[in-house]
TORKOL-4160 file (C-alpha; in steps of 0.2 Angstrom, whole numbers, padded with zeros to 4 digits, m for minus):
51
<pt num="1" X="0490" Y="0489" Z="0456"/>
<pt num="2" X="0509" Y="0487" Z="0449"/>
<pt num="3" X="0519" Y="0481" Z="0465"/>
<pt num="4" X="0533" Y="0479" Z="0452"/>
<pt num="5" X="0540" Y="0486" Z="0437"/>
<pt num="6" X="0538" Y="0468" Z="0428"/>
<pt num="7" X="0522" Y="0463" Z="0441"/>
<pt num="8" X="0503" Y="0470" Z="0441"/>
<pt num="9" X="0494" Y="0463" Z="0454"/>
<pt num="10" X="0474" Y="0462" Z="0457"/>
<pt num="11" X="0474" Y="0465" Z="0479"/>
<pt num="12" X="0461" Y="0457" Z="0481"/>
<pt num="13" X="0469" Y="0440" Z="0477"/>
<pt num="14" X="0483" Y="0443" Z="0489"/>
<pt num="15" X="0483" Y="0435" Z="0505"/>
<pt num="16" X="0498" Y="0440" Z="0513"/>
<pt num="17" X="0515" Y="0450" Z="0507"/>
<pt num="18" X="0532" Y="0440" Z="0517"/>
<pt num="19" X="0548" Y="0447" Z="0518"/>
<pt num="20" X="0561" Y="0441" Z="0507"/>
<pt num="21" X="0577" Y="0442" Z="0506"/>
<pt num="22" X="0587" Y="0459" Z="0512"/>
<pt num="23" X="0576" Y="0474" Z="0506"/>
<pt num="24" X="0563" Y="0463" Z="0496"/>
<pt num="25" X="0546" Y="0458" Z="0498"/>
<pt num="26" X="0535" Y="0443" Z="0491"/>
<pt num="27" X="0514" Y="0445" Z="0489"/>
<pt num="28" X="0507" Y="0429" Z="0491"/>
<pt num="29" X="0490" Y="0424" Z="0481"/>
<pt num="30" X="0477" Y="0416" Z="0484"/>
<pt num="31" X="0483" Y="0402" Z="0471"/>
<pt num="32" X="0497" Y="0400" Z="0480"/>
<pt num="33" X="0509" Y="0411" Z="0466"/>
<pt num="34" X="0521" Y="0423" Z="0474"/>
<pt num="35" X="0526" Y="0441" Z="0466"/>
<pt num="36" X="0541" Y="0450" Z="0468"/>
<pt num="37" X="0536" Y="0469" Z="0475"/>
<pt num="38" X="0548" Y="0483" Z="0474"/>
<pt num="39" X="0552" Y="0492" Z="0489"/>
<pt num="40" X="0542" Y="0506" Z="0480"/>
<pt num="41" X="0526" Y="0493" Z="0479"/>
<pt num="42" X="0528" Y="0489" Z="0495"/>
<pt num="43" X="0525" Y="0508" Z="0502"/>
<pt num="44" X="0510" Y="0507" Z="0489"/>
<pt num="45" X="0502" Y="0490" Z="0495"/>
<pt num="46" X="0505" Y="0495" Z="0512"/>
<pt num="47" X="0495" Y="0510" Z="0509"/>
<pt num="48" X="0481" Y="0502" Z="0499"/>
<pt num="49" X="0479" Y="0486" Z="0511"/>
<pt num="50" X="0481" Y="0495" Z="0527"/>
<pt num="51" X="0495" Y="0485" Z="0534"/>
């Protein structure tokens, strides 16, 4: 799933999605990497992971 227009993320390796910084958000991976998600990939992932 795109969370970003530079980031395509497989869900299942994300763990948990932390806020960051004023209208930002991070989804943390299993690995421990963290990727930027749009406010726009927010709304999705929200949607998509049932949060």
């Amino acid at each position: 799933m795109r969370s970003h227009r530079s980031f395509i993320v497989n869900i299942q390796e994300i763990t948990r999605i932390d806020p960051y910084e004023k209208d930002g958000h991070v989804a943390v991976l299993k690995n421990g990497a963290k990727i930027n998600v749009s406010r726009n990939g927010y709304g999705k992932l929200k949607g998509v992971l049932g949060l």
